[in-house]
NUNUDO-787783 format. One record per residue (C-alpha): residue number from 1; chain; x, y, z. Coordinates in steps of 0.001 Angstrom, whole numbers, plus 500000, padded with zeros to 6 digits. Example, Ala and Ser with C-alpha at 12.3 -4.5 7.8 and 13.67 -1.06 7.14 Angstrom:
BEGIN
{n=1	chain=A	px=512300	py=495500	pz=507800}
{n=2	chain=A	px=513670	py=498940	pz=507140}
This chain:
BEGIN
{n=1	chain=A	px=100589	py=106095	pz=933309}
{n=2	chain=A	px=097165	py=104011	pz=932293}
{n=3	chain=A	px=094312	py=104964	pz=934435}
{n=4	chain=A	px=090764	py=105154	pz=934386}
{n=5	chain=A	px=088235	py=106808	pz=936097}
{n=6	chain=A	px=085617	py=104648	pz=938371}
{n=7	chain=A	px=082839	py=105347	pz=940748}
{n=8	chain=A	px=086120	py=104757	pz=943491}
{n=9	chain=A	px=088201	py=107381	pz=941538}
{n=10	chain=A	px=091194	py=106627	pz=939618}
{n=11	chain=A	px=091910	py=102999	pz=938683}
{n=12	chain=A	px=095562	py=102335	pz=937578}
{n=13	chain=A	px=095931	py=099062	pz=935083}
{n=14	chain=A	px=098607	py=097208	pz=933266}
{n=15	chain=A	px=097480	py=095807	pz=929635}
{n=16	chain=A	px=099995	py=093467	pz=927707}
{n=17	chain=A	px=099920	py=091213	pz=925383}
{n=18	chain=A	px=098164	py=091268	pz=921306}
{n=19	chain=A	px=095800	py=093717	pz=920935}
{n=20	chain=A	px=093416	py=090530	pz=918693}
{n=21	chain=A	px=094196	py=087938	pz=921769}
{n=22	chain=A	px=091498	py=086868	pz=924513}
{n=23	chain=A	px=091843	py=089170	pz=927649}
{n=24	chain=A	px=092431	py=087571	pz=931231}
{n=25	chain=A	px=092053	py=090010	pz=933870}
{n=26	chain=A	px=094466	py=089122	pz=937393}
{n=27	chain=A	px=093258	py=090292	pz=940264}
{n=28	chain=A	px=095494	py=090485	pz=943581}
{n=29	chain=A	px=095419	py=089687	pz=947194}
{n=30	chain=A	px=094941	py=091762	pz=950275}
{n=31	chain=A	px=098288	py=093901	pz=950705}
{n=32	chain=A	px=099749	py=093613	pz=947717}
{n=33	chain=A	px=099469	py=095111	pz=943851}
{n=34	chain=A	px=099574	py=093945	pz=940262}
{n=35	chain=A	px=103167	py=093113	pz=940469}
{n=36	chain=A	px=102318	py=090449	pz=942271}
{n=37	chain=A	px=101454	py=088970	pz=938622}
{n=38	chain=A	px=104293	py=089720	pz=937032}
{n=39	chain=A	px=105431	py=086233	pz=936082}
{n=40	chain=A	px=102199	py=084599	pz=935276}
{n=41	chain=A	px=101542	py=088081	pz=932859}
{n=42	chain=A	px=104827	py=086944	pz=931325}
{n=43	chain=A	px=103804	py=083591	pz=930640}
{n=44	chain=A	px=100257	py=084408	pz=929436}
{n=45	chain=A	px=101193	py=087292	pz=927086}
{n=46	chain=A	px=102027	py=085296	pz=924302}
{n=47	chain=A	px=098433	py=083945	pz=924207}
{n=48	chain=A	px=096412	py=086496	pz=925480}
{n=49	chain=A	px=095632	py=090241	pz=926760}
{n=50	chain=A	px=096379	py=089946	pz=930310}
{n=51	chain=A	px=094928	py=092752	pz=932043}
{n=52	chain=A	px=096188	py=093499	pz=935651}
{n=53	chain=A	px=095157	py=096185	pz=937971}
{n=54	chain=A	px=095263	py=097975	pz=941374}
{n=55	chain=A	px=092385	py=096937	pz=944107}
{n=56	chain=A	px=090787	py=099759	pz=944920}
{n=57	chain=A	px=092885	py=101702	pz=948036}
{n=58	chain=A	px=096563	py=099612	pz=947078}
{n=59	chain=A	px=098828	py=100253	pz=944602}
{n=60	chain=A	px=098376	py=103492	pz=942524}
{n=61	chain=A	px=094603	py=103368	pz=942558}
{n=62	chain=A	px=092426	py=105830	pz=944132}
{n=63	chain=A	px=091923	py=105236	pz=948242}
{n=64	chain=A	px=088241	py=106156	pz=948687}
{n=65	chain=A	px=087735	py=106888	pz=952414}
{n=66	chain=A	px=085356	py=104653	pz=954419}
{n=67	chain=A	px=084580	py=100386	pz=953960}
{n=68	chain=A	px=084419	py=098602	pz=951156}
{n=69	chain=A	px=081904	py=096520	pz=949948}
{n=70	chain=A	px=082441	py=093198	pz=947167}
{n=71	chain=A	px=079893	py=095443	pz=944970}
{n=72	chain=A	px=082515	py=098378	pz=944852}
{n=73	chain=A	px=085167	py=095891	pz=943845}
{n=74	chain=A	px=083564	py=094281	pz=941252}
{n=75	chain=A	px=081562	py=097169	pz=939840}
{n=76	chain=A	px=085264	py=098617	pz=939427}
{n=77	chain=A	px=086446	py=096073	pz=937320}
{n=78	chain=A	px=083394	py=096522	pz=935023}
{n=79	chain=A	px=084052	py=100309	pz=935099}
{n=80	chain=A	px=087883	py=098953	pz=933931}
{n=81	chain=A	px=086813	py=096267	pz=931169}
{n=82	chain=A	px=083927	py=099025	pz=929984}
{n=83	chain=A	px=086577	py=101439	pz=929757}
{n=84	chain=A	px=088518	py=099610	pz=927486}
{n=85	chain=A	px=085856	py=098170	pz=925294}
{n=86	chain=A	px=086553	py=095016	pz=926641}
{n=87	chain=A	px=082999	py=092922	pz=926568}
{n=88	chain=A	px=084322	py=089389	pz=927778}
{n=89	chain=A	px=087267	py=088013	pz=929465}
{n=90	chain=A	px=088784	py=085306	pz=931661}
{n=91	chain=A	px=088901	py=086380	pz=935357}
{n=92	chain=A	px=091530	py=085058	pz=937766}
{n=93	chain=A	px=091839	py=086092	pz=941133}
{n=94	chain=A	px=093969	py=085274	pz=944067}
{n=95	chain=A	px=092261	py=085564	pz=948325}
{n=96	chain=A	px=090657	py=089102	pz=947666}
{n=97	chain=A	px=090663	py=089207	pz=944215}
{n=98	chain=A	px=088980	py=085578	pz=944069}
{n=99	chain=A	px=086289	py=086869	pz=946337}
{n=100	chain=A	px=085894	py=089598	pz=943486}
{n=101	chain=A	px=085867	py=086827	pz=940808}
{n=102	chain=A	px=082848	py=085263	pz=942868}
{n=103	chain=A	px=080854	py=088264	pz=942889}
{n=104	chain=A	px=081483	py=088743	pz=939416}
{n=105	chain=A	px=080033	py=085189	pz=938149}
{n=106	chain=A	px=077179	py=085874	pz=940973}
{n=107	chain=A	px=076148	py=089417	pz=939213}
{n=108	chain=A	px=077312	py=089397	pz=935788}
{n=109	chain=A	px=078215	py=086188	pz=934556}
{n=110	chain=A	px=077780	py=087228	pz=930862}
{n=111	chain=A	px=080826	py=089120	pz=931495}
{n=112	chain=A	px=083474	py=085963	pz=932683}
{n=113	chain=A	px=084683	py=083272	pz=929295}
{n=114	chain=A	px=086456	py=080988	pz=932463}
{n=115	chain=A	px=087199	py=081711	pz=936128}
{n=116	chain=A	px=090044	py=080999	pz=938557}
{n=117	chain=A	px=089659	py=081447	pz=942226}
{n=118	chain=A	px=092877	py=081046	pz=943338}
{n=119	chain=A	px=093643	py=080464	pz=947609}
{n=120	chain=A	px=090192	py=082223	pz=948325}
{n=121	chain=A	px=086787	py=081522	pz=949908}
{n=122	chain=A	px=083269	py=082186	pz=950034}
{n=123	chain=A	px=083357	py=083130	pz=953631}
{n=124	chain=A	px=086345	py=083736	pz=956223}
{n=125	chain=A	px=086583	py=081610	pz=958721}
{n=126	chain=A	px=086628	py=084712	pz=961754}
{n=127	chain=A	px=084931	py=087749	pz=960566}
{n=128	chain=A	px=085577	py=089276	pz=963581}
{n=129	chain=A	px=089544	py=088656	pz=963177}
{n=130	chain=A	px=089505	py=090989	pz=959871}
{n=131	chain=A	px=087666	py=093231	pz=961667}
{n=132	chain=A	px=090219	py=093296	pz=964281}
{n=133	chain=A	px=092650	py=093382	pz=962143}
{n=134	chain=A	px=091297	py=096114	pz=960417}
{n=135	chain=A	px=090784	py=098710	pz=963390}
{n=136	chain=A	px=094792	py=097316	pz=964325}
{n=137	chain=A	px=096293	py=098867	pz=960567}
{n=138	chain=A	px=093930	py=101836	pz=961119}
{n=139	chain=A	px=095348	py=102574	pz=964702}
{n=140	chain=A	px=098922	py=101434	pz=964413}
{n=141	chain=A	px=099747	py=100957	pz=960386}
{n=142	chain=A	px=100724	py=098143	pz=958235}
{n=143	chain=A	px=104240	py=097535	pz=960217}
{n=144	chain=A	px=101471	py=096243	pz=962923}
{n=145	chain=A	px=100754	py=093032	pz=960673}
{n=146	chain=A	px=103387	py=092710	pz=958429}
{n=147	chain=A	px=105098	py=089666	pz=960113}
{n=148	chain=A	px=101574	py=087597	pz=960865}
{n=149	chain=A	px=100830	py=088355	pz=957279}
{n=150	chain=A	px=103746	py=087365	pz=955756}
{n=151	chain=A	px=103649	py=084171	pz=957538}
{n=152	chain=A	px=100162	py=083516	pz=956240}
{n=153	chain=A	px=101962	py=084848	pz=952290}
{n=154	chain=A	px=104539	py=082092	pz=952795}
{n=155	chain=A	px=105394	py=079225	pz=953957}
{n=156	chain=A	px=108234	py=079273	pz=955996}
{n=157	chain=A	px=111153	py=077786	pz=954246}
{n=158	chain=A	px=109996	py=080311	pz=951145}
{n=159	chain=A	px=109884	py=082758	pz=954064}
{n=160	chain=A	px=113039	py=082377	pz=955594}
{n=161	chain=A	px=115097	py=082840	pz=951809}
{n=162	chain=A	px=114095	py=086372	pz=951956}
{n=163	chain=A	px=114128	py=085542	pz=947881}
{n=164	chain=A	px=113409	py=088911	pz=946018}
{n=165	chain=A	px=110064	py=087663	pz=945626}
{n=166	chain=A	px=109286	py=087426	pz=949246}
{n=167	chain=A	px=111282	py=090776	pz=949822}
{n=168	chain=A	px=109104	py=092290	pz=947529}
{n=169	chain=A	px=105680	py=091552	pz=948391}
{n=170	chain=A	px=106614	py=092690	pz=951900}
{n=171	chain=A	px=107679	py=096093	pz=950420}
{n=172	chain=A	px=104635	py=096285	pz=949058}
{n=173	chain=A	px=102555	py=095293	pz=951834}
{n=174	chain=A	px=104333	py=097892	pz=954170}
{n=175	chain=A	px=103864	py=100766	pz=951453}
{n=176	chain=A	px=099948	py=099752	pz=951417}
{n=177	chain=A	px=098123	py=102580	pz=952471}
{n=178	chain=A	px=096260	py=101792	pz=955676}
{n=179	chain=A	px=092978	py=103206	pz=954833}
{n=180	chain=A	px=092628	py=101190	pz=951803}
{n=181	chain=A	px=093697	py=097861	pz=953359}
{n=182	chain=A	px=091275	py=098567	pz=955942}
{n=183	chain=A	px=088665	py=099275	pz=953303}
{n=184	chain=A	px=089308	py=096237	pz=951666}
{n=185	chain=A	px=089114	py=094071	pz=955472}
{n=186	chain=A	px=085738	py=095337	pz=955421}
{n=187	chain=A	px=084646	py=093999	pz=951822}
{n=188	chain=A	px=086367	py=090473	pz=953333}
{n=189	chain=A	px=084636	py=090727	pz=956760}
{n=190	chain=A	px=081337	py=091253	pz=955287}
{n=191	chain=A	px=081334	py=088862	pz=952063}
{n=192	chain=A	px=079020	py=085869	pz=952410}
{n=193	chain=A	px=078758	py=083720	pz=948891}
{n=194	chain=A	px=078114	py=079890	pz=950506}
{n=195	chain=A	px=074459	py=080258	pz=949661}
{n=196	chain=A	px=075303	py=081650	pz=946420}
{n=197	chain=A	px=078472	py=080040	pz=944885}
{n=198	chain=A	px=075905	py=077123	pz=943850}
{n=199	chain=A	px=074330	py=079121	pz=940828}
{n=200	chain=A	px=077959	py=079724	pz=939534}
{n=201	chain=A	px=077953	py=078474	pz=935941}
{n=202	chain=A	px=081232	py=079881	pz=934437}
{n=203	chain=A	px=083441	py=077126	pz=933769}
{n=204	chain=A	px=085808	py=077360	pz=936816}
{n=205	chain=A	px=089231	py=076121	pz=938226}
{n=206	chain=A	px=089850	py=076309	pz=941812}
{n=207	chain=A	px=093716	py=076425	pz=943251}
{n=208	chain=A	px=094879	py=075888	pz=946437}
{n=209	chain=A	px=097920	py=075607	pz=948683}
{n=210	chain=A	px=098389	py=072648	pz=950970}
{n=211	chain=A	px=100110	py=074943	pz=953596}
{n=212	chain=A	px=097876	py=077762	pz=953291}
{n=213	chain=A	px=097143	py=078619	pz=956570}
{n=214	chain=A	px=094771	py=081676	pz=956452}
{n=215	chain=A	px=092112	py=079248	pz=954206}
{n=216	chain=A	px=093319	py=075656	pz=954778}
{n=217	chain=A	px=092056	py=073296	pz=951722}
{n=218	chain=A	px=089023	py=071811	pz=953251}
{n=219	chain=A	px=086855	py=074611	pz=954415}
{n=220	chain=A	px=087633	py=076753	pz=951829}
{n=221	chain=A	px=088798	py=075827	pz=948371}
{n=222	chain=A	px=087356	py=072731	pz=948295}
{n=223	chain=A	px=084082	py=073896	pz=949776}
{n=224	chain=A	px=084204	py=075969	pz=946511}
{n=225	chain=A	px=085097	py=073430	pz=944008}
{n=226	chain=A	px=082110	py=071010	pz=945418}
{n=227	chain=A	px=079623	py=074011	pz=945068}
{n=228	chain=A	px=080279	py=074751	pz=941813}
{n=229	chain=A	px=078827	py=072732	pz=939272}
{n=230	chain=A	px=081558	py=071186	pz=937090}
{n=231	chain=A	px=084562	py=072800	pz=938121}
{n=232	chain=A	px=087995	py=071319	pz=938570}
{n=233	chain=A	px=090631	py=071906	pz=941060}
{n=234	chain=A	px=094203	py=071849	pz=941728}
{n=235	chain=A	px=096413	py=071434	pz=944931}
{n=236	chain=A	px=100055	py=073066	pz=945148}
{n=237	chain=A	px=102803	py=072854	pz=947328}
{n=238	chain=A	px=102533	py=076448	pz=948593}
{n=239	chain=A	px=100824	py=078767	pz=950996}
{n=240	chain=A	px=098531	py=081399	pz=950676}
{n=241	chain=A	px=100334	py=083182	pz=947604}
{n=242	chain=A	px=100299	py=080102	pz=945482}
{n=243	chain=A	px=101171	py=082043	pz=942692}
{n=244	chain=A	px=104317	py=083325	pz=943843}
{n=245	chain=A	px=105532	py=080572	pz=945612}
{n=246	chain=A	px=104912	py=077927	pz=943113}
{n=247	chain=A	px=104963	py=080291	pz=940009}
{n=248	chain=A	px=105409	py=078069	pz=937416}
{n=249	chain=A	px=102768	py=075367	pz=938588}
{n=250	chain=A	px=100848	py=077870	pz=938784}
{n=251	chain=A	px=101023	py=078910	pz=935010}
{n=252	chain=A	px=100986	py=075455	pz=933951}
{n=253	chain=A	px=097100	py=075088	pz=935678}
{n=254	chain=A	px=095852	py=078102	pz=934172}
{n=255	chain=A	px=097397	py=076828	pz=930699}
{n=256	chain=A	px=095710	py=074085	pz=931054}
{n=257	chain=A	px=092506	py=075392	pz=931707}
{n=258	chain=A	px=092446	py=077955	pz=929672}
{n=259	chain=A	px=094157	py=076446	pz=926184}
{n=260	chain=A	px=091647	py=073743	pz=924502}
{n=261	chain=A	px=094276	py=071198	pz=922615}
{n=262	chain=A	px=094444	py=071837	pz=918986}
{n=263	chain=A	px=091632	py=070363	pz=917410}
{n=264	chain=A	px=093965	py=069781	pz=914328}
{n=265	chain=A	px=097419	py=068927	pz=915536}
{n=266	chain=A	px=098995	py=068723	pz=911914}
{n=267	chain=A	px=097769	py=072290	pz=911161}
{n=268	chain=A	px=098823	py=073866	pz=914447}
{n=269	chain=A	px=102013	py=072280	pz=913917}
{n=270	chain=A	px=102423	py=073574	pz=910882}
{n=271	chain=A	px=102195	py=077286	pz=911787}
{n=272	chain=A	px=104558	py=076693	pz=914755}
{n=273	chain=A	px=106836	py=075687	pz=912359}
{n=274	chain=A	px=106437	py=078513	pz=910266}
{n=275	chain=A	px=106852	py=080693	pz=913422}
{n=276	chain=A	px=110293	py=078778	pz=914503}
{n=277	chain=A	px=111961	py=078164	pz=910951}
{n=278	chain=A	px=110560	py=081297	pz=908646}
{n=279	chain=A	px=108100	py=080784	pz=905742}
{n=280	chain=A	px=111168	py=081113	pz=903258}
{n=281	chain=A	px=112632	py=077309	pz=904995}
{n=282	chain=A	px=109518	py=075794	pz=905514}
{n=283	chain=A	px=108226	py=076844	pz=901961}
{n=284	chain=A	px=111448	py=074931	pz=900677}
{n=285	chain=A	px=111089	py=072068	pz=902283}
{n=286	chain=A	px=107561	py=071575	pz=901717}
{n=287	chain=A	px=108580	py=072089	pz=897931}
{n=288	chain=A	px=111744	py=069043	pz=898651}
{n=289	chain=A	px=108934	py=066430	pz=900050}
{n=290	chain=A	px=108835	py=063566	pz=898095}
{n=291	chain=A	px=106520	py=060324	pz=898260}
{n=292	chain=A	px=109817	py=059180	pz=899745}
{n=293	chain=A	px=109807	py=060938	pz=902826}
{n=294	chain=A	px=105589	py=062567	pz=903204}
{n=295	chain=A	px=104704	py=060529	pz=906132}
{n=296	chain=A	px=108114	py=061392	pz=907423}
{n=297	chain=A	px=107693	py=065001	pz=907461}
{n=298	chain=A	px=104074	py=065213	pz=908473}
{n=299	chain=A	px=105082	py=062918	pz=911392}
{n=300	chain=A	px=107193	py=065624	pz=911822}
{n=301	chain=A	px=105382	py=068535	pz=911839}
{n=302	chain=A	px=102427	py=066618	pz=913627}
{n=303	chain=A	px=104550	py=066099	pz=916683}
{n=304	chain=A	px=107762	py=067724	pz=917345}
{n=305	chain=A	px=105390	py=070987	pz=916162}
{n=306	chain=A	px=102182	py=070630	pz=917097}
{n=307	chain=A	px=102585	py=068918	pz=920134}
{n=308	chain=A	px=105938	py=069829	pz=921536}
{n=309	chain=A	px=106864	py=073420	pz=920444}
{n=310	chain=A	px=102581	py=074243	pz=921073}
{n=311	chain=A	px=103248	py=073522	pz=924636}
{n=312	chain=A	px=102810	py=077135	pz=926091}
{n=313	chain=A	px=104985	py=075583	pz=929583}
{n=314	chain=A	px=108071	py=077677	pz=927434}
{n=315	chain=A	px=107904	py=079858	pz=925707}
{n=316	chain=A	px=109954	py=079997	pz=921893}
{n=317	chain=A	px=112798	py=081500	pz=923109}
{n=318	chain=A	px=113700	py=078613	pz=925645}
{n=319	chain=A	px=112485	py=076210	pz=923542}
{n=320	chain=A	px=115279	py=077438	pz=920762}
{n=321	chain=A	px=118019	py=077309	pz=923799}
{n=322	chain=A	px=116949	py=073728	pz=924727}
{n=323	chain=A	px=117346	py=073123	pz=921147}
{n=324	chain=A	px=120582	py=074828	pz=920522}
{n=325	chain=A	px=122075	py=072963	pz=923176}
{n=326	chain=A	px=120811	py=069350	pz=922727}
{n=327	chain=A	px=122130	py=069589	pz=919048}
{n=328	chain=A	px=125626	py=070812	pz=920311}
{n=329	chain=A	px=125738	py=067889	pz=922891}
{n=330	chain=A	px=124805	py=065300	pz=920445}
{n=331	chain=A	px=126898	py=066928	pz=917215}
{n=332	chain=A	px=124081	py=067443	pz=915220}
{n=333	chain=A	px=125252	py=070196	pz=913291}
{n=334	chain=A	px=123399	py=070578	pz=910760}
{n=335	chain=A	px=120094	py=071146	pz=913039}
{n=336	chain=A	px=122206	py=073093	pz=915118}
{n=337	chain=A	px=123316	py=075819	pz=912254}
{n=338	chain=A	px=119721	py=075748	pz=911030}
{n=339	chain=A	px=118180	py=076657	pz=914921}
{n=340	chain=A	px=120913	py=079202	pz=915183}
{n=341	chain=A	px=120258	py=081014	pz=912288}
{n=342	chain=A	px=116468	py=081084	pz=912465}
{n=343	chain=A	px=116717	py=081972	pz=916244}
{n=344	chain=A	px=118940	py=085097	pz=915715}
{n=345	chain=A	px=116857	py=085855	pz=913017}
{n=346	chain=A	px=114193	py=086257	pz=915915}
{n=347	chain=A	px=113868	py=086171	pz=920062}
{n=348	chain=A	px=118037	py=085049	pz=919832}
{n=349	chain=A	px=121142	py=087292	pz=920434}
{n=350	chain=A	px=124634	py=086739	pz=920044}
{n=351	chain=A	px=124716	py=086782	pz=923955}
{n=352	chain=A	px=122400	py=084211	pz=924008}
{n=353	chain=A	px=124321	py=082288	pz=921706}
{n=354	chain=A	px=127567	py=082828	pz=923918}
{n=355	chain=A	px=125914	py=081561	pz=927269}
{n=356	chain=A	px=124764	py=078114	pz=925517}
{n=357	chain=A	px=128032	py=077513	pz=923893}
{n=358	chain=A	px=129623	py=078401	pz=927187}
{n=359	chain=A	px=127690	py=075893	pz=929478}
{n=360	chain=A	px=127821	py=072754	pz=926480}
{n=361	chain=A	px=131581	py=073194	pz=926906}
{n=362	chain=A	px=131301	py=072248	pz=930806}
{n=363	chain=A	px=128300	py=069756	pz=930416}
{n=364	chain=A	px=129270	py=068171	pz=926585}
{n=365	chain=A	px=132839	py=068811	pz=926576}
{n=366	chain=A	px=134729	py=071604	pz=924686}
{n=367	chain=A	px=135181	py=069703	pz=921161}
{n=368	chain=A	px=130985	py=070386	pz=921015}
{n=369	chain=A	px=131268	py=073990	pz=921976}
{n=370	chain=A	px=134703	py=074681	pz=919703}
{n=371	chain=A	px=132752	py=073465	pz=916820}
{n=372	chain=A	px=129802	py=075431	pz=917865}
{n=373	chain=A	px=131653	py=078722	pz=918362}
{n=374	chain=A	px=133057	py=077981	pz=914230}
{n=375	chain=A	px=129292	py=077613	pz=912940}
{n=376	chain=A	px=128606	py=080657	pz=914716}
{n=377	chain=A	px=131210	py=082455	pz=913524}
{n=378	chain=A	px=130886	py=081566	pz=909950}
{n=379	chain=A	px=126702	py=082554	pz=910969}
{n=380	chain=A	px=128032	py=085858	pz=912040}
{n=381	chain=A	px=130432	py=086617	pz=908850}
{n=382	chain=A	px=127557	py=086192	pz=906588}
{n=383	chain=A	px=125827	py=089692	pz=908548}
{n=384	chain=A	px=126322	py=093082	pz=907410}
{n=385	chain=A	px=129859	py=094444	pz=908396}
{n=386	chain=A	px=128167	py=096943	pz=910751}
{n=387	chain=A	px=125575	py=094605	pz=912841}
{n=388	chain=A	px=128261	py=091846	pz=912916}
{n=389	chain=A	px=130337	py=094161	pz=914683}
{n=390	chain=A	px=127412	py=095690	pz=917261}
{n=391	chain=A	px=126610	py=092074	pz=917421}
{n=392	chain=A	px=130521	py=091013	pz=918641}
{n=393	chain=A	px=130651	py=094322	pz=921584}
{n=394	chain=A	px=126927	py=092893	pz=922587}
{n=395	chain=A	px=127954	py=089255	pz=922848}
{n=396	chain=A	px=131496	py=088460	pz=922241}
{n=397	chain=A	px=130614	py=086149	pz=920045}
{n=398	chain=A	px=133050	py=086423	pz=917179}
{n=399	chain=A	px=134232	py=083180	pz=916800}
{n=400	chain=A	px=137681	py=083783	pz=918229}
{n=401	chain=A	px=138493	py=080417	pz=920404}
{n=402	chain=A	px=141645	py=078081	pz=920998}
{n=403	chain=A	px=141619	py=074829	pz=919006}
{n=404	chain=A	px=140419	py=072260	pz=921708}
């Protein structure tokens, strides 16, 4: 398992993503661990580095006795980026791990490329509550607070799904070591930034949840997003764990904040298309261009792939399902035989091929998907006898269907 050592003790980590790409570090709330990124991490891995970790005294890190202080947080993610030769990175953090993400711009903002300070504030509204809270885990453990704190996590509709989501962050909450949550309630009862926050100057983004109860909008996020010279905010539908309860919004604010537009449209299309289609087809159409039919295909490659297939809201692999089955509801086979093959000749299975084929029969009728399942078997024939046949036990996809 990845660890590192810290002045806290052992730090446990997640890294994903290209080794080349720009690193994001996540950083979670009060209770809870790095899984609680574990869709965003899938949606920013294609970009960049994302670098998760365990808060000091939660998850698999190290549970130092006695309070915390903002200091310890933050000089353990330093320890964690030094570690791992990592000079520079993004920082987004959510309640406690925002807090973190101010002291880090406040103390070594040569550190942070952007910052996201996500449901969090510069100063809790009750100190004395966290403190009370804090002695309460200490005396009684976390079953004391799991249901006030899970109705500050949620909002209750979200709450009352029991979704495996929501069961899971209360798992983790209950396995949280009370020590370390109570170590961490000190760091929270004791961290002041509203005289500070002003001399932030990393480009930030502030989220919030308009039913976050534990810091409501006005006092708190916004109160950041005013201080903070040039930074831009955004509102979601959600409580206090934006993230989880509005998971793709989510994504789709950091995306935007994080990923400039392409400065050149036509080129960044052109390497999406490469990406999608293979050099070999692109190659061989760029050598079938004629004056005919230029503008044509650079109108082409400017927008369906620069500006449609660069949008990092899905990733390839849904994008080549989208397209798989809009071209089997409107009979375009040709484009359909020519996204099947380059898709299974990358993020696309058999399986995959099955399902789509399977739900155009029920939504575009089952002429579409019996002429579907025939391209795909004639696809499949032209594979090696042995991974044609791997291919059929995976996905049943062999072609083998009733004339409609």
């Amino acid at each position: 398992m990845p660890f590192i050592q810290s002045s806290g003790g052992r730090c446990y980590y997640r890294l994903d993503g290209e080794d080349a790409a720009p690193v994001i570090v996540l950083s979670h709330a009060l209770g809870l661990d790095h899984g609680m990124w574990d869709v965003q991490a899938a949606d920013l891995a294609p970009r960049f580095r994302v670098l998760r970790y365990d808060t000091r005294g939660h998850g698999a890190t190290a549970v130092p006795a006695g309070d915390y202080t903002l200091a310890d947080l933050g000089g353990d993610v330093l320890a964690l980026a030094d570690a791992l030769d990592i000079r520079q990175f993004a920082f987004c953090g959510l309640s406690l791990g925002g807090m973190v993400g101010q002291w880090l711009a406040l103390h070594a903002p040569d550190r942070l490329t952007r910052l996201v300070l996500a449901n969090t504030t510069p100063r809790v509204a009750d100190p004395a509550a966290m403190e009370t809270r804090r002695k309460n885990v200490l005396a009684k453990g976390m079953g004391a607070v799991v249901d006030v704190v899970m109705g500050r996590f949620f909002s209750p509709a979200v709450l009352a799904t029991n979704s495996p989501a929501v069961a899971a962050a209360r798992r983790t909450l209950l396995a949280t070591g009370p020590a370390g949550y109570a170590g961490c309630c000190a760091a929270i009862r004791d961290m002041d930034h509203r005289l500070a926050i002003g001399g932030i100057t990393t480009p930030t983004l502030v989220i919030g949840g308009d039913r976050d109860q534990s810091m409501p909008w006005p006092d708190h996020g916004h109160l950041l997003a005013e201080s903070i010279a040039g930074a831009v905010d955004v509102q979601l539908s959600a409580a206090h764990l934006s993230n989880v309860e509005r998971p793709r919004a989510f994504s789709a604010a950091l995306f935007s904040f994080l990923l400039p537009a392409a400065a050149n449209p036509l080129e960044a299309g052109m390497l999406a298309r490469r990406a999608v289609l293979g050099d070999a087809y692109v190659d061989a159409a760029i050598q079938a261009t004629t004056e005919l039919n230029r503008d044509f295909q650079e109108m082409l490659t400017r927008y369906a792939w620069g500006t449609i297939w660069t949008r990092p809201g899905l990733d390839h692999r849904t994008r080549r399902l989208l397209v798989l089955t809009t071209t089997a509801a409107l009979g375009r086979w040709e484009e359909f035989r020519l996204h099947l093959r380059a898709g299974l000749a990358h993020e696309l299975e058999w399986s995959d091929v099955t399902e789509v084929l399977m739900q155009a029969a029920v939504y575009a009728g089952v002429p579409a998907a019996n002429t579907g399942f025939q391209i795909a078997a004639e696809e499949m024939r032209q594979l090696p006898v042995t991974a044609a046949a791997e291919d059929r036990r995976a996905g049943r996809s062999d072609g083998s269907h009733d004339p409609a």
